[in-house]
N, C-alpha and C positions, 0 to 999 in steps of 0.2 A: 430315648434311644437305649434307654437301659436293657432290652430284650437285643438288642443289635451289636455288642461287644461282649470278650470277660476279658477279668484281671485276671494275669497269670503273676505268680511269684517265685522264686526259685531261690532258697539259701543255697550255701555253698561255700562249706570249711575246707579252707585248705591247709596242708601241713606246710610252713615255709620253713622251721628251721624247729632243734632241739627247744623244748618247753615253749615252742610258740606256734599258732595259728591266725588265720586270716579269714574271717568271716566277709562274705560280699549276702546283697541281698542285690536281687534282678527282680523288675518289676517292668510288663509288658501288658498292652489294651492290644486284642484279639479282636477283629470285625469276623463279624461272618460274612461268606458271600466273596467278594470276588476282589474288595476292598481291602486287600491284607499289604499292599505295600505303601508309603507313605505316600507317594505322587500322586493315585489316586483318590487317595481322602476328600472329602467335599470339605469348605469353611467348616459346618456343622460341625462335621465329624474330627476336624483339628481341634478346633473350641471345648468338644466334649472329651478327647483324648487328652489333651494340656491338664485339663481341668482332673481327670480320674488320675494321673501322674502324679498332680500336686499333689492329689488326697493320700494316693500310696505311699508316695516319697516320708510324707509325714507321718503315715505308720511304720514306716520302714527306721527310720530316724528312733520313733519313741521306742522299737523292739533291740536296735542295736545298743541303746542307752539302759536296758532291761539287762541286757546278756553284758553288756561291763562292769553291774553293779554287781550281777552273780559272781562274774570273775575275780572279781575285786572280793568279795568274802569268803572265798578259799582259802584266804591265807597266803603266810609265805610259803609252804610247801606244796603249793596249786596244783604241780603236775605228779607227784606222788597222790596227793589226792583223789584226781579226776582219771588215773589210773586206776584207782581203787575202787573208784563211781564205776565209769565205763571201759575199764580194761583197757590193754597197750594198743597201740595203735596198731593195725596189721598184726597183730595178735591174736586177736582175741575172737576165736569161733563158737562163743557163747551169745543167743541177745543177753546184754545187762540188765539185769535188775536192778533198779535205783531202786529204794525206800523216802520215804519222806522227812527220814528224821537223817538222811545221809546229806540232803540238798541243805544247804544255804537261806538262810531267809532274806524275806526280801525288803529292802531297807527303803526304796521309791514307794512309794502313794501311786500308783499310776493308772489311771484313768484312761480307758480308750474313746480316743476323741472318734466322735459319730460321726459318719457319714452324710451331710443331707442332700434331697431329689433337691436338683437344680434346673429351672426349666431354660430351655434356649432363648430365654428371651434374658434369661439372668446374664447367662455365658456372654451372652453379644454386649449388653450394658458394660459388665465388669471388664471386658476389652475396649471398649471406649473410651472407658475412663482410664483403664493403664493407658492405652495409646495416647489421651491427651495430657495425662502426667507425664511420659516421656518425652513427649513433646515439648511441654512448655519446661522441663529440667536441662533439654537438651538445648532453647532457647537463653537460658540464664548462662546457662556455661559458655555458650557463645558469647554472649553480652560480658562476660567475664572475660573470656579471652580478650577479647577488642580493647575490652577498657587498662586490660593486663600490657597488650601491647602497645597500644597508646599513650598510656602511663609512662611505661619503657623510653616512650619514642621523645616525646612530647617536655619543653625546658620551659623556664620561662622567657629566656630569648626569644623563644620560636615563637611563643604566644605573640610577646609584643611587635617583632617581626609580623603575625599575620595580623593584629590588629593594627599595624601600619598600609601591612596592604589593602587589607578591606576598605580602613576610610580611605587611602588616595582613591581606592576604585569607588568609592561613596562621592566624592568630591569633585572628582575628572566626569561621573556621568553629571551631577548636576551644576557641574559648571558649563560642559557642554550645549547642557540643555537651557537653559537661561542666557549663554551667550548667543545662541541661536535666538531663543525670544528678541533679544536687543538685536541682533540683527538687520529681522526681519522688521520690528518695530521702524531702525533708521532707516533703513529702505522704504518705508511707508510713509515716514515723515518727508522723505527728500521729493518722494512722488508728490507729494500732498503741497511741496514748497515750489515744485515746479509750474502747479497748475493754478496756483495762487493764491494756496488756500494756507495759512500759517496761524499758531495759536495765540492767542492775546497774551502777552508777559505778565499782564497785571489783573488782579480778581480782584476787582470793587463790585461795591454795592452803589449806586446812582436812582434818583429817580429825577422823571424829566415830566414839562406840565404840557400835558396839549394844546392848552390855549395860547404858549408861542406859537403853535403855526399861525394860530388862527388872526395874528397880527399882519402877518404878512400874506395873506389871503389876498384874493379877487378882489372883493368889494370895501374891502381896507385900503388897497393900493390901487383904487383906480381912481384917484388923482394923477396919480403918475404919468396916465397918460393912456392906461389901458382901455380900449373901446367897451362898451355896454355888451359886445355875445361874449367876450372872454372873461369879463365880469360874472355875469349870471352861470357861467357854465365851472361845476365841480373839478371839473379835470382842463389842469391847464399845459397849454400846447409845450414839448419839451424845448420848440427851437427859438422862444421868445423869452426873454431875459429873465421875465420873475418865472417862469418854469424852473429854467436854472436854478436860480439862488432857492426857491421853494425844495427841489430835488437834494439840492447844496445843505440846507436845512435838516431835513426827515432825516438823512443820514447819519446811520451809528453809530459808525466805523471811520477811521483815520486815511483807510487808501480806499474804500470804496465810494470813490468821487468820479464828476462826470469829467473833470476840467483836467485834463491830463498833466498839464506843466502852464508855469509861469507867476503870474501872480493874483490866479484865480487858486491856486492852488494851495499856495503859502496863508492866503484869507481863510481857506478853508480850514486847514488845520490848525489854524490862530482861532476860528470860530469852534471849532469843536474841542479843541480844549479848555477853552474858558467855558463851555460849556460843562464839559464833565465835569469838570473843577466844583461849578455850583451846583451840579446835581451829586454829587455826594456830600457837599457842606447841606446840599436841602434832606439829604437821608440822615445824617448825625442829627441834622437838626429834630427830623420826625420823630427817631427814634425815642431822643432825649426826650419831645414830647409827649410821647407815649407812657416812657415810665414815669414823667411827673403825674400826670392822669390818672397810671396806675395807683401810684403812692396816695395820690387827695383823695382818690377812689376808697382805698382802706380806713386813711385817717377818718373819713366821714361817717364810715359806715361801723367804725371802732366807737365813735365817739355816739352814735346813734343807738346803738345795742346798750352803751353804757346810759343813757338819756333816759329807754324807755325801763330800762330793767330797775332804775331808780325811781324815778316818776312811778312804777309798779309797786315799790315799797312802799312810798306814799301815802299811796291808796290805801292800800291795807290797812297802815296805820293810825290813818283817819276813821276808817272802816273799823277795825278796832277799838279810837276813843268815843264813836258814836254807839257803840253796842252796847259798852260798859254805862255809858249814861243814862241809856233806857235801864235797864238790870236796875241802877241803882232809884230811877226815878226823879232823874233831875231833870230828864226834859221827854216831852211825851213822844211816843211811839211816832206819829206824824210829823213828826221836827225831822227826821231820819232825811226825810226827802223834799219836805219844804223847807227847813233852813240852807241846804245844800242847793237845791233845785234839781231838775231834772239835765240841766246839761253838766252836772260834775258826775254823775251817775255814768251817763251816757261818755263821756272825759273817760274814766277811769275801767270800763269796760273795753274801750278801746286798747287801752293802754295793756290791761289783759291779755287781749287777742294779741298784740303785738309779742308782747312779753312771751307766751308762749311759742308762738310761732318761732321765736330767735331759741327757745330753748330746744327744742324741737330740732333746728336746724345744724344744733352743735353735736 
C-alpha cells in the first residue's frame, strides 16, 4: 500500500518566552481517495497507518535529540549566538547566512534508522501477538489483584473456620449416605425375618457321611414292619412314619422340620445337634489328616532325593576305583563287567536317571 498513502511532517518553532523556544514535530499518513478520515479506514489501512506512525515517531524522537545536542553546544551565551547565526527574531529582513565553521559540531554518532517494506501479513502477525501479550498481562494482573485481595481478606481463623465447614459438610453427606445404606439394609432384613428366612449366627465348617441315610433306608428297615412295595420303591411315602423320621434326617437346618411342636420336635433338634457336633469333630479330624499326609508326604520324598543322590555317589566311585584298576593293570578290562555283573550296571544307571531327573526338577 505504499503507492496509497504519504507521510507528511511539519516542524514548528515557537517563540514562548525571552531566550526560549519550543520545538513540536507533527507527523501525519495521507490516503488518497476518499479515505482521509479515520472512520473509514479499513483493518488494513489502520495496521498500515499505526505501523508508518511508529516509524515517524522514531525519527521524530532521533531528530529532536539532534537539535538538543546542537543547543546544548552553543554555550552559555546561546541566544547572543544564535542571534548572531540567524538574526533577532522579527528582525531580521535578511535570509541568514550560516557558514560551517559558525554551526556547532556534532557530538551524537547518529545513525538513521531504515525504514523496512513490511507486508500485511507481517502487520496482522505483529498484532496478534501484541493482542495476546496484552492479553495474557492483563490476565496476571487480574490473578494478582484476586490473590492481593484475598490475601487482604483471608486470616487464619477463617481458614480453619472453612476447613471445619467443609469436613462437617464431608461428613453430614456421608454419614447420610451410609445411614441410609443401614436403613434400607434393616428393612431388608426385618422383611427377610418376617417370611422366615434369618441368617445362621454361627459359620462352621461340618461334613456329614451319606451312608447315615442309607441305615435308615427301606430295605434296612423293613423288619419293622414295612411291606415289600414300600421297600423296593426310592421314594418313600411322606405320611408314614419312616418318611418322617427319613425327612427328620436329610434335614440341615434347626427349624426347617416337618413336626411342628411337641416332642417330635425337641428329638429333632437333640438329633441335629449332636449331629453337627460330630460333623465338625469329623472336619478337625480330616483336616488334621490331611496335613499329617501332607507332612509324610515331604518327609518321604526329602528322605528319597537324599537316598538316590547318594547311592549316585556311590556309583561313581566304584565307577572310579574300577577305571584306575584297569589303567594300572591289576585286573583285566573284562572284570569291569563280569566281576560286578550286569545287574549293578543296570543298579547304577538307573540311579543316574533318577539322580538327574531330581536335579532337573530343583
Amino acid at each position: 500500500m505504499s503507492k496509497n498513502f504519504l507521510l507528511l511532517s511539519k516542524f514548528v518553532i515557537t517563540h514562548s518566552a525571552k531566550s526560549k523556544c519550543k520545538l513540536a514535530i507533527f507527523n501525519k499518513v495521507a490516503w488518497n481517495g476518499d479515505a482521509g478520515l479515520n472512520d473509514r479506514l479499513s483493518m488494513s489501512q489502520r495496521l498500515v497507518q499505526k505501523q508508518a506512525l511508529r516509524d515517524y515517531q522514531a525519527d521524530a524522537v532521533d531528530l529532536a535529540a539532534v537539535i538538543t545536542d546542537q543547543v546544548s553546544k552553543l554555550g552559555a551565551h546561546s541566544t547572543n549566538k544564535a542571534a548572531q547565526i540567524f538574526g533577532s527574531v522579527g528582525q531580521s529582513t535578511q535570509t541568514s547566512q550560516v557558514s560551517a565553521v559558525d554551526l556547532p559540531s556534532t557530538s551524537i554518532s547518529r545513525t538513521r534508522r531504515k525504514v523496512k517494506i513490511r507486508t500485511l501479513f507481517n502487520l496482522y502477525t505483529d498484532e496478534l501477538l501484541a493482542q495476546a501479550f496484552r492479553l495474557f498481562t492483563m490476565l496476571i494482573d487480574i490473578f494478582i489483584a484476586i490473590a492481593k485481595s484475598v490475601a487482604g481478606v483471608v486470616s487464619a481463623h477463617k481458614i480453619l473456620v472453612l476447613l471445619l465447614a467443609l469436613s462437617a459438610a464431608y461428613n453430614t453427606w456421608y454419614g447420610y449416605r451410609d445411614g441410609l445404606a443401614w436403613y434400607d439394609e434393616r428393612n431388608a432384613g426385618k422383611f427377610m425375618a418376617r417370611i422366615g428366612v434369618r441368617p445362621d449366627p454361627t459359620v462352621t465348617r461340618a461334613v456329614y457321611l451319606s451312608d447315615i441315610e442309607e441305615l435308615v433306608s427301606p430295605t434296612v428297615m423293613s423288619t419293622v414292619g414295612i411291606n415289600s412295595t414300600v421297600s423296593n420303591d426310592t421314594d418313600v411315602a411322606w405320611n408314614t412314619c419312616h418318611g418322617t423320621f427319613r425327612d427328620m434326617l436329610v434335614s440341615s437346618e434347626l427349624e426347617a422340620t416337618t413336626i411342628a411342636k411337641g416332642s417330635g420336635r425337641r428329638s429333632e433338634a437333640r438329633l441335629q445337634r449332636t449331629r453337627h457336633s460330630l460333623a465338625r469333630y469329623r472336619h478337625d479330624l480330616l483336616v488334621a489328616l490331611r496335613v499329617i499326609n501332607r507332612v509324610e508326604e515331604e518327609v518321604v520324598h526329602a528322605e528319597w532325593e537324599d537316598w538316590v543322590l547318594e547311592e549316585e555317589r556311590k556309583c561313581k566311585k566304584v565307577e572310579t576305583m574300577l577305571q584306575e584298576r584297569i589303567k594300572n593293570g591289576k585286573a583285566p578290562k573284562q572284570d569291569e563287567s563280569d566281576g560286578l555283573g550286569d545287574g549293578f550296571a543296570e543298579y547304577c544307571l538307573s540311579c543316574k536317571s533318577e539322580a538327574r531327573q531330581i536335579l532337573s526338577s530343583k
